[in-house]
PDB file of N, CA, C and O in Angstrom:
ATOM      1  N   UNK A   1     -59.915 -75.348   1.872  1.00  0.00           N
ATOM      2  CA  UNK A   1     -60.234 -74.282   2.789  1.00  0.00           C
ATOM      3  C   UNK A   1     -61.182 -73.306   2.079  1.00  0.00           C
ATOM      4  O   UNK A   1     -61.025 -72.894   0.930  1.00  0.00           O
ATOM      5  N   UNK A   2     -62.295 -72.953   3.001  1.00  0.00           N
ATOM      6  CA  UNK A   2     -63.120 -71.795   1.934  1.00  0.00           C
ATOM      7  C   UNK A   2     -62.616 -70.380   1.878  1.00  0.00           C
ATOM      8  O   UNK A   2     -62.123 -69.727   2.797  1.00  0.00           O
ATOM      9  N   UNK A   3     -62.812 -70.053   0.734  1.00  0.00           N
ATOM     10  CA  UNK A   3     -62.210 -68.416   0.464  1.00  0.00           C
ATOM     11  C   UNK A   3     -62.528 -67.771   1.854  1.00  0.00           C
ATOM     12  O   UNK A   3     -61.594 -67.314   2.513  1.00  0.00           O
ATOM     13  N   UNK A   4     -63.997 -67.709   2.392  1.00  0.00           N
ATOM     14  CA  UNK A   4     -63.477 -66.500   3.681  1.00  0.00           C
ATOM     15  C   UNK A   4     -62.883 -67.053   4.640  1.00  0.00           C
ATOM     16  O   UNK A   4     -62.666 -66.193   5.493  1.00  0.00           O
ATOM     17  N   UNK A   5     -62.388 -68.347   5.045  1.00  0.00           N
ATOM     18  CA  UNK A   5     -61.284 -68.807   5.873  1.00  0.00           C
ATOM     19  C   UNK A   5     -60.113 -68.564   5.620  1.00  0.00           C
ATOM     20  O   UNK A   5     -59.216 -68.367   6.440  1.00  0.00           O
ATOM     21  N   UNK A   6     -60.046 -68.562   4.563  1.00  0.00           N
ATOM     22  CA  UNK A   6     -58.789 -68.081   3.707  1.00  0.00           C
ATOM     23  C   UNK A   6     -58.322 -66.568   3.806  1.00  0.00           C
ATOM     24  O   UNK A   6     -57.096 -66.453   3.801  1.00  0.00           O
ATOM     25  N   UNK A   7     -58.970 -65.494   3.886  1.00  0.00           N
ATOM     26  CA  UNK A   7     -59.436 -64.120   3.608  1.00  0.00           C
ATOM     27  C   UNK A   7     -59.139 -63.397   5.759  1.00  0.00           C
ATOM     28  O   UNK A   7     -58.683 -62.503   6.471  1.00  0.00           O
ATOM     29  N   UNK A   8     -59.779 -64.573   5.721  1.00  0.00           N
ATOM     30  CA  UNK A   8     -59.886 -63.980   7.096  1.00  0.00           C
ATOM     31  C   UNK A   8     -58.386 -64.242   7.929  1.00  0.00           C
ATOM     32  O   UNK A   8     -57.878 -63.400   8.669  1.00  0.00           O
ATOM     33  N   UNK A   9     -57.906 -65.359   7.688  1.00  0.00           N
ATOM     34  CA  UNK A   9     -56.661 -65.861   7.676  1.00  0.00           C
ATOM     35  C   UNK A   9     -55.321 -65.049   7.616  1.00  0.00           C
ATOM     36  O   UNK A   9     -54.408 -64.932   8.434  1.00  0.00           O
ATOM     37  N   UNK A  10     -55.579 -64.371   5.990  1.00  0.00           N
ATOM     38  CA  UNK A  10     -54.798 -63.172   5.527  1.00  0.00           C
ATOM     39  C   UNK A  10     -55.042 -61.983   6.167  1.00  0.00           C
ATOM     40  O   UNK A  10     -54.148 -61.137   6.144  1.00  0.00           O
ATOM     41  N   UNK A  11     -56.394 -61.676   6.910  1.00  0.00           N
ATOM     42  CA  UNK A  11     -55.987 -60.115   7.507  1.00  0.00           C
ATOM     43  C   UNK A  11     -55.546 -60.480   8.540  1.00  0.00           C
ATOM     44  O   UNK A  11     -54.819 -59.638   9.068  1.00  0.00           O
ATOM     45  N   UNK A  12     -55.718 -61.754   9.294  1.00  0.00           N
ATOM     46  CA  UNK A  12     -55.568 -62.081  10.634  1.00  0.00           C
ATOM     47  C   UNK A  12     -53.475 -62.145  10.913  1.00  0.00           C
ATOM     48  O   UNK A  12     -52.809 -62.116  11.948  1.00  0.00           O
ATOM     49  N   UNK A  13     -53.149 -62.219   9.730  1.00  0.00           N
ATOM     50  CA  UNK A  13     -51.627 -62.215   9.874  1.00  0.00           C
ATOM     51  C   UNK A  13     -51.388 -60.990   9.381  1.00  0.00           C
ATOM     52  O   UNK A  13     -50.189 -60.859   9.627  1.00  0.00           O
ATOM     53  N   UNK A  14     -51.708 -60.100   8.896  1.00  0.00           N
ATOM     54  CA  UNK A  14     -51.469 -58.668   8.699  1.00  0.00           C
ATOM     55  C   UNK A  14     -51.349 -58.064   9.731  1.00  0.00           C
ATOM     56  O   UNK A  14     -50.306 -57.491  10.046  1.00  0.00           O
ATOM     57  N   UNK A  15     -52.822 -58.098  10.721  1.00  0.00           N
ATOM     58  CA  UNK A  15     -53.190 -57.826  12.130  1.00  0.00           C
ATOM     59  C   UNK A  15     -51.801 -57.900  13.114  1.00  0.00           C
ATOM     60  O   UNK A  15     -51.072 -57.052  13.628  1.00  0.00           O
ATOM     61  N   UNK A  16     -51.836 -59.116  13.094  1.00  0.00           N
ATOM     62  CA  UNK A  16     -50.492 -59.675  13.625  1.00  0.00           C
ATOM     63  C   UNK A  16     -49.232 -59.069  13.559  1.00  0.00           C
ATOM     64  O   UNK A  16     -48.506 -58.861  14.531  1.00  0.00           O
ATOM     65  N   UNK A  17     -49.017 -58.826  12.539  1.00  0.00           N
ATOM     66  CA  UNK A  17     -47.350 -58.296  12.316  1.00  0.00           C
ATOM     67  C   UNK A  17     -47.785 -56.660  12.359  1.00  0.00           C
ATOM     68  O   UNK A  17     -46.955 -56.013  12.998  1.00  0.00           O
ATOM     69  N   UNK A  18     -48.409 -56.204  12.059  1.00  0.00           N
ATOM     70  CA  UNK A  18     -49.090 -54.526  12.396  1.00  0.00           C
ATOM     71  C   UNK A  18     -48.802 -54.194  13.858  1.00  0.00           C
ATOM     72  O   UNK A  18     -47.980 -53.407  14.327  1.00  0.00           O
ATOM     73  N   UNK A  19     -50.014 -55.288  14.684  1.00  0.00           N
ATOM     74  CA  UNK A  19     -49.649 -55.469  16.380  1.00  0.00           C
ATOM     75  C   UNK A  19     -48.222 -55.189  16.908  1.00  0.00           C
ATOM     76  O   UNK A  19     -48.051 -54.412  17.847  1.00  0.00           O
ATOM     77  N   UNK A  20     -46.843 -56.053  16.083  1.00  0.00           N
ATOM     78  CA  UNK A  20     -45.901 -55.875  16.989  1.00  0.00           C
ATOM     79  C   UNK A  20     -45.595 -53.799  17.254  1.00  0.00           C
ATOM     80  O   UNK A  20     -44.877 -53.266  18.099  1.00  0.00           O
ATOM     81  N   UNK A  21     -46.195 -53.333  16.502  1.00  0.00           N
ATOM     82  CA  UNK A  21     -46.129 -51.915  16.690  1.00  0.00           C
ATOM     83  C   UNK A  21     -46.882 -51.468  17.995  1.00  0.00           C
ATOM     84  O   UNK A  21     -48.052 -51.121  17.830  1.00  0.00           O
ATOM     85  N   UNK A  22     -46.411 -51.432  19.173  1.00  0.00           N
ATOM     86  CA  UNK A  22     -47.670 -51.112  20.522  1.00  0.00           C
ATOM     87  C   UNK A  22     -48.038 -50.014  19.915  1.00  0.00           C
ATOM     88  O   UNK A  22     -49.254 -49.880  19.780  1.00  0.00           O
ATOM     89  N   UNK A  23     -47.250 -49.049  19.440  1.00  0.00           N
ATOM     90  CA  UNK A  23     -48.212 -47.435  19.476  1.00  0.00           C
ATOM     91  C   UNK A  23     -49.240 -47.569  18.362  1.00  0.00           C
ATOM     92  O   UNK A  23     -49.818 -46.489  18.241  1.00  0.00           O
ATOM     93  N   UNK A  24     -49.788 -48.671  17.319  1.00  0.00           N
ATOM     94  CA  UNK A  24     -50.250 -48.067  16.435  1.00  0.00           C
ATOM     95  C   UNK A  24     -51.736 -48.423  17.250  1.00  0.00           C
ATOM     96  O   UNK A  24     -51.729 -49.380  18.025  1.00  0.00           O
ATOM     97  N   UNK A  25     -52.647 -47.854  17.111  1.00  0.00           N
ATOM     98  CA  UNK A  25     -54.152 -47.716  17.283  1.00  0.00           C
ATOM     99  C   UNK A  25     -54.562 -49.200  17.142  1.00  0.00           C
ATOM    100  O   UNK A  25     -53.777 -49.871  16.472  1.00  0.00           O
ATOM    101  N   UNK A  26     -55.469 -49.738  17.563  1.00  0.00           N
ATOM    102  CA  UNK A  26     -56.168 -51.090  16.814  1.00  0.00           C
ATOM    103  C   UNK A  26     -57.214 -50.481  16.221  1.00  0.00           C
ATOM    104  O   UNK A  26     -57.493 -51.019  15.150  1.00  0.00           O
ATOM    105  N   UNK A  27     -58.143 -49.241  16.604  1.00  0.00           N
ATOM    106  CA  UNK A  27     -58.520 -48.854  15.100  1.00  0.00           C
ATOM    107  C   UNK A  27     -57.952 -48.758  13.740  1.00  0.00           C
ATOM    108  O   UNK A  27     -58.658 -49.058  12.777  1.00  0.00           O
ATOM    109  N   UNK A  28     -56.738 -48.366  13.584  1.00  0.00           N
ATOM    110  CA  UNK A  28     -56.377 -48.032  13.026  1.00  0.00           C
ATOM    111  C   UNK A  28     -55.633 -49.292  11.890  1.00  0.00           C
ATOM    112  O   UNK A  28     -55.596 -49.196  10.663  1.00  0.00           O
ATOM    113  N   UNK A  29     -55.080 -50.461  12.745  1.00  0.00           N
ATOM    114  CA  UNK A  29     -54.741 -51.557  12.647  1.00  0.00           C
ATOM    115  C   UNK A  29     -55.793 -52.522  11.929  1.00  0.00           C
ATOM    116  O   UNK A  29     -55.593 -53.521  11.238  1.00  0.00           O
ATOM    117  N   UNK A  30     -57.054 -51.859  12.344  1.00  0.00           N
ATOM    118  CA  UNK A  30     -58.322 -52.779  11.792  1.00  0.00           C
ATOM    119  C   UNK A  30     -59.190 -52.375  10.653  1.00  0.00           C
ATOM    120  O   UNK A  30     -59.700 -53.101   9.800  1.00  0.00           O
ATOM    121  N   UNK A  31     -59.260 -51.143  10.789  1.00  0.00           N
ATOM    122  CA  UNK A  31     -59.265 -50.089   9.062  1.00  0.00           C
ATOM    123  C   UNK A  31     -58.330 -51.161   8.191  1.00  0.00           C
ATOM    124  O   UNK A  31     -58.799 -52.018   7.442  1.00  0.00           O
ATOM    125  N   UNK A  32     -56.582 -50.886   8.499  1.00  0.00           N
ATOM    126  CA  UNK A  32     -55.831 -51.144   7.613  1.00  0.00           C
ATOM    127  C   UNK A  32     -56.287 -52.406   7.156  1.00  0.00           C
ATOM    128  O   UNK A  32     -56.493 -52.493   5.945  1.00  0.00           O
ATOM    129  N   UNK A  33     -56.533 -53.623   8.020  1.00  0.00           N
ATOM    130  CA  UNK A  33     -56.887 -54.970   7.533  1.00  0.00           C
ATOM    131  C   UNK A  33     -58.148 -55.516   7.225  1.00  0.00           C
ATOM    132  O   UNK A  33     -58.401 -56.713   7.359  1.00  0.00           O
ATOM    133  N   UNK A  34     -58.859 -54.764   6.861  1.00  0.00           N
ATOM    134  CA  UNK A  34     -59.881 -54.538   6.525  1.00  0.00           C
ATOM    135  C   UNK A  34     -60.814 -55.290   7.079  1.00  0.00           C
ATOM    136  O   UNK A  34     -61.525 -56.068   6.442  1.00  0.00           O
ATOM    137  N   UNK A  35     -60.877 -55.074   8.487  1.00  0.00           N
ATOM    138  CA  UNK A  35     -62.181 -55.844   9.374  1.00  0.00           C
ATOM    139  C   UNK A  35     -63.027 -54.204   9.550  1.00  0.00           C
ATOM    140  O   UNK A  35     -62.605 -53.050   9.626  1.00  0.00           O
ATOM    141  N   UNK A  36     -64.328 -54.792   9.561  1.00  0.00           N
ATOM    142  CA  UNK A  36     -65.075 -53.559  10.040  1.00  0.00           C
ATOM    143  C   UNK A  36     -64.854 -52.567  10.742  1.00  0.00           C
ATOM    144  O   UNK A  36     -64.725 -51.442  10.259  1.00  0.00           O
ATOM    145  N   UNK A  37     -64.769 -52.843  12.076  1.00  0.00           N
ATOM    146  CA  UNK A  37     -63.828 -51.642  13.121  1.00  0.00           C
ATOM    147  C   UNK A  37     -63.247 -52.698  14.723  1.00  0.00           C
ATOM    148  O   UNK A  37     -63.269 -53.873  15.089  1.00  0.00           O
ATOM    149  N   UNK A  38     -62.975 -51.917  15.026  1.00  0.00           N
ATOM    150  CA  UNK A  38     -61.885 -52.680  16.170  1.00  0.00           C
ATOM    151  C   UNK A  38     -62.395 -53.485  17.005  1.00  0.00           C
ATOM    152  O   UNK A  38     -61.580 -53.877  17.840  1.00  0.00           O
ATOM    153  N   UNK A  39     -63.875 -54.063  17.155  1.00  0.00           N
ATOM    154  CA  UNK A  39     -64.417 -54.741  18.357  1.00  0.00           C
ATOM    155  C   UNK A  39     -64.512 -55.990  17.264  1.00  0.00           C
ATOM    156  O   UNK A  39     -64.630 -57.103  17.777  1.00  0.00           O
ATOM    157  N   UNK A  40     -64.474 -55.928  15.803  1.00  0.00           N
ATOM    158  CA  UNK A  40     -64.315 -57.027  15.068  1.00  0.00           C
ATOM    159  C   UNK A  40     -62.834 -57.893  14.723  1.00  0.00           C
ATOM    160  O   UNK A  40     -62.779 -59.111  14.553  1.00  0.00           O
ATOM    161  N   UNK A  41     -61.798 -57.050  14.674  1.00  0.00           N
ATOM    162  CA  UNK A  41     -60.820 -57.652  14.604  1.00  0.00           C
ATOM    163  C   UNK A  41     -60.599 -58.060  16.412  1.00  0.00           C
ATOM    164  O   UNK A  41     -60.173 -59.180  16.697  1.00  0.00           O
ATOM    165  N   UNK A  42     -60.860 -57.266  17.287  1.00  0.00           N
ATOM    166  CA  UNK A  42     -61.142 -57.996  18.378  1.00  0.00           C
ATOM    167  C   UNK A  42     -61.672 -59.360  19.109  1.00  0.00           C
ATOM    168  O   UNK A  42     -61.420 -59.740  20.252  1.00  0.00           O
ATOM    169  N   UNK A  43     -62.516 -60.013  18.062  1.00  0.00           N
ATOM    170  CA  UNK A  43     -63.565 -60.770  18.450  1.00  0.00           C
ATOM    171  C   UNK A  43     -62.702 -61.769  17.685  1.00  0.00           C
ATOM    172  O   UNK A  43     -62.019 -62.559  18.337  1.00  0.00           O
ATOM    173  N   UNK A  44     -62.678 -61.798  16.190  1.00  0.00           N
ATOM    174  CA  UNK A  44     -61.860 -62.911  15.730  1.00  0.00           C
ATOM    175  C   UNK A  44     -60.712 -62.941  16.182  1.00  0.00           C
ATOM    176  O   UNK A  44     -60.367 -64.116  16.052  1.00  0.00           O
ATOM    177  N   UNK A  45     -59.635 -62.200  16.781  1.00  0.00           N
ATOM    178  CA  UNK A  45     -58.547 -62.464  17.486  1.00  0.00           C
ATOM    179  C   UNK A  45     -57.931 -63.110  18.810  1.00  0.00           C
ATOM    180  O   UNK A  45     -56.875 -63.627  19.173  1.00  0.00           O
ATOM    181  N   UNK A  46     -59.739 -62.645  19.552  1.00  0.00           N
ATOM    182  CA  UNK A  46     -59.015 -63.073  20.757  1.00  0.00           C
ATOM    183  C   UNK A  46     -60.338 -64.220  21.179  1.00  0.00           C
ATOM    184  O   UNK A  46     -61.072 -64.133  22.163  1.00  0.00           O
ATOM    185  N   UNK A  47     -60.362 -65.401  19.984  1.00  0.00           N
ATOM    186  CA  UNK A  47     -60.775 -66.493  20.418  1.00  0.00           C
ATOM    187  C   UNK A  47     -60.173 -67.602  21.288  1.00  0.00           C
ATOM    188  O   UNK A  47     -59.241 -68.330  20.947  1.00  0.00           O
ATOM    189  N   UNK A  48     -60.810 -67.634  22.425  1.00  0.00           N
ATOM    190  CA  UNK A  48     -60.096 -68.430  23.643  1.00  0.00           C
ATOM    191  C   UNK A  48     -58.853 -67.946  24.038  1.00  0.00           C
ATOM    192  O   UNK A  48     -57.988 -68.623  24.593  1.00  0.00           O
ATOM    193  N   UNK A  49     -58.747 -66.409  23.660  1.00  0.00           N
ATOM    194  CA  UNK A  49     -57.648 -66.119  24.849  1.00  0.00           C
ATOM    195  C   UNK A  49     -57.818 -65.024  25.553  1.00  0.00           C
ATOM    196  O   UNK A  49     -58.540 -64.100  25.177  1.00  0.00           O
ATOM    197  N   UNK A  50     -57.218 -65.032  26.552  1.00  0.00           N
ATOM    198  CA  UNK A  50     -57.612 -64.023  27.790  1.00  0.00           C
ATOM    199  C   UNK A  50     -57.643 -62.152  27.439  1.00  0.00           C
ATOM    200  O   UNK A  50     -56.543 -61.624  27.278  1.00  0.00           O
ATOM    201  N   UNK A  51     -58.332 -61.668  27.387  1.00  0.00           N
ATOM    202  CA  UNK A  51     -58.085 -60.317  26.669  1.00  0.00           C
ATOM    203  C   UNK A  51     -56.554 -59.569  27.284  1.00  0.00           C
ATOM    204  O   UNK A  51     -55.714 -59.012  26.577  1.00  0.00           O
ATOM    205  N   UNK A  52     -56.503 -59.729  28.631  1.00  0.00           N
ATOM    206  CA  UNK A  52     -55.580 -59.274  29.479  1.00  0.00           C
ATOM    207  C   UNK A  52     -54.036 -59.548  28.691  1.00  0.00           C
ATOM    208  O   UNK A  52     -53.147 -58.747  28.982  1.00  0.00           O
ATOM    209  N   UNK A  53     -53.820 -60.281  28.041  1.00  0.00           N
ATOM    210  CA  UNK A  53     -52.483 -60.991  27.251  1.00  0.00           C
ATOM    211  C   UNK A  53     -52.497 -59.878  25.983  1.00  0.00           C
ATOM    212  O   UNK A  53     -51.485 -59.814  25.284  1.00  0.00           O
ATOM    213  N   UNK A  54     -53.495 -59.114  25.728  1.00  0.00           N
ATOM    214  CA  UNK A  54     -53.440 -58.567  24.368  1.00  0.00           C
ATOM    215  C   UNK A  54     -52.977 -57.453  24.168  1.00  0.00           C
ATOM    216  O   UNK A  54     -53.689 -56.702  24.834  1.00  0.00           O
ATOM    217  N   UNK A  55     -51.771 -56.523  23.361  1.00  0.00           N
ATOM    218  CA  UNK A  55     -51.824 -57.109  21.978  1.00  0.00           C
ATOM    219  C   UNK A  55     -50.527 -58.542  21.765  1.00  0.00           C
ATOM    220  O   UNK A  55     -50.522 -59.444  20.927  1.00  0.00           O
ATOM    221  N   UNK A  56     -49.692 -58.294  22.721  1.00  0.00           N
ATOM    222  CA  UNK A  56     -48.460 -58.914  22.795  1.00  0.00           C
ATOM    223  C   UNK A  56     -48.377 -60.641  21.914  1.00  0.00           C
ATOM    224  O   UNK A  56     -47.567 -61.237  21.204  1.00  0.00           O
ATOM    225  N   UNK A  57     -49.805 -60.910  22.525  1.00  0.00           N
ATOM    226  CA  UNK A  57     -50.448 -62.181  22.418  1.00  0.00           C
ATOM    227  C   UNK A  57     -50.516 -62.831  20.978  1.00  0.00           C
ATOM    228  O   UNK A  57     -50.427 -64.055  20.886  1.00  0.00           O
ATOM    229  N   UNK A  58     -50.636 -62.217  20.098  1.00  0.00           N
ATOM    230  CA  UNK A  58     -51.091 -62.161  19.020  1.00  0.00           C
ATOM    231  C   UNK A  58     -49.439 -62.097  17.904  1.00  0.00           C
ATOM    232  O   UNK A  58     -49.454 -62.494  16.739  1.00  0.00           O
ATOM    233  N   UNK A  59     -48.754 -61.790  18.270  1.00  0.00           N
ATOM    234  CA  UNK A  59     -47.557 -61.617  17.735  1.00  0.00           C
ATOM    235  C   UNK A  59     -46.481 -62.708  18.243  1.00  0.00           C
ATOM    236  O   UNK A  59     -46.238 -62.965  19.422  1.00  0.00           O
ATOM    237  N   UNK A  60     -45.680 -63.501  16.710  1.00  0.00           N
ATOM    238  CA  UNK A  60     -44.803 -64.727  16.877  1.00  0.00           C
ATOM    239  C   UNK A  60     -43.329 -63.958  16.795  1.00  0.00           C
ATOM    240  O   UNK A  60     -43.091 -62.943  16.141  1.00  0.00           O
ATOM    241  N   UNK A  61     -42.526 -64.606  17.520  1.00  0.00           N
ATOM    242  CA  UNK A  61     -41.160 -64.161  17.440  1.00  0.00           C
ATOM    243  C   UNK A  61     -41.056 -63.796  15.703  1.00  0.00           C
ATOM    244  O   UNK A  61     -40.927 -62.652  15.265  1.00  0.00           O
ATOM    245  N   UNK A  62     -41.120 -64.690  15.097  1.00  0.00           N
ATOM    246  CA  UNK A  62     -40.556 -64.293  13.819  1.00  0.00           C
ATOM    247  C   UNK A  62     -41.286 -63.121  13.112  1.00  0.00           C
ATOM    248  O   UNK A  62     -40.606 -62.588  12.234  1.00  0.00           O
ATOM    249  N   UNK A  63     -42.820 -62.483  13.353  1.00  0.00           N
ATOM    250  CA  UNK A  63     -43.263 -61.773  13.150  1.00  0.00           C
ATOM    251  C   UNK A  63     -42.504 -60.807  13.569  1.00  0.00           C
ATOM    252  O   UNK A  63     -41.791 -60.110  12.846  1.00  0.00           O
ATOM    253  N   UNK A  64     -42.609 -60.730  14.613  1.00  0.00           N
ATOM    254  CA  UNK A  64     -41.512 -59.420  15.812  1.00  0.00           C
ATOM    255  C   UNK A  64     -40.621 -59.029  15.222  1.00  0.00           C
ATOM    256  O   UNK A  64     -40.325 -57.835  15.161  1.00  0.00           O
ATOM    257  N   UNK A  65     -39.886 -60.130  14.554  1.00  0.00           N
ATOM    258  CA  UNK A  65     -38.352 -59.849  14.242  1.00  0.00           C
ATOM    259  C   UNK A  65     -38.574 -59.051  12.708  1.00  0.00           C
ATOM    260  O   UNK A  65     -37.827 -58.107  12.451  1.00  0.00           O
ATOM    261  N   UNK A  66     -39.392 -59.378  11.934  1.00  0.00           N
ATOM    262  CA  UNK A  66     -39.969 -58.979  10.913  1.00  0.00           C
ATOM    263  C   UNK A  66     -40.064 -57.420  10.524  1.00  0.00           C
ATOM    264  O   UNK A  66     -39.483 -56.703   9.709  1.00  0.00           O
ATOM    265  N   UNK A  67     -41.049 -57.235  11.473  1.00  0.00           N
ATOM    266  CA  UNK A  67     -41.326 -55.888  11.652  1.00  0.00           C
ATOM    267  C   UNK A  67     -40.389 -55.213  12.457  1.00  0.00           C
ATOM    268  O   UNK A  67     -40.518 -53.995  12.579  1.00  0.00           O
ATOM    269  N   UNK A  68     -39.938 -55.499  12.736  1.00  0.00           N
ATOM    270  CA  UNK A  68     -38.708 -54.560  13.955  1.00  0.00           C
ATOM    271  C   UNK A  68     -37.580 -54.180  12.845  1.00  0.00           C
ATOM    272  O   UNK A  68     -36.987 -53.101  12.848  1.00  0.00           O
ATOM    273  N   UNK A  69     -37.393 -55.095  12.007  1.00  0.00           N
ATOM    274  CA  UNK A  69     -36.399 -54.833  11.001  1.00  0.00           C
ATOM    275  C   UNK A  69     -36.524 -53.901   9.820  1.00  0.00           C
ATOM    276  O   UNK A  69     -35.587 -53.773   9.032  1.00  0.00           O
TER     277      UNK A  69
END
């Protein structure tokens, strides 16, 4: 796998478990994971899926349970 697949991979599950928080900002969410600003972690996130599903979308039960704890 190449390092920025790899890289991108790792903020993309940060993103993720951050998300199960509804109140936090996705600016703020996208600062933290270090994508440029929010229309970028936007773009790599919501490949082939409906924007309307988002943020919920993006978050796995076990993530959920993760962060909730």
């Amino acid at each position: 796998m190449p390092v920025h697949t790899f890289r991108l991979n790792q903020q993309l599950c940060a993103a993720r478990a951050k998300m199960a928080h509804i109140d936090t900002p996705l600016a703020q969410i996208a600062y933290e994971c270090g994508f440029a600003d929010e229309s970028h972690l936007v773009r790599k996130s919501l490949r082939g899926k409906d924007p309307g599903i988002y943020p919920g979308a993006f978050v796995t039960n076990k993530e959920r349970a993760s962060a909730l704890s």
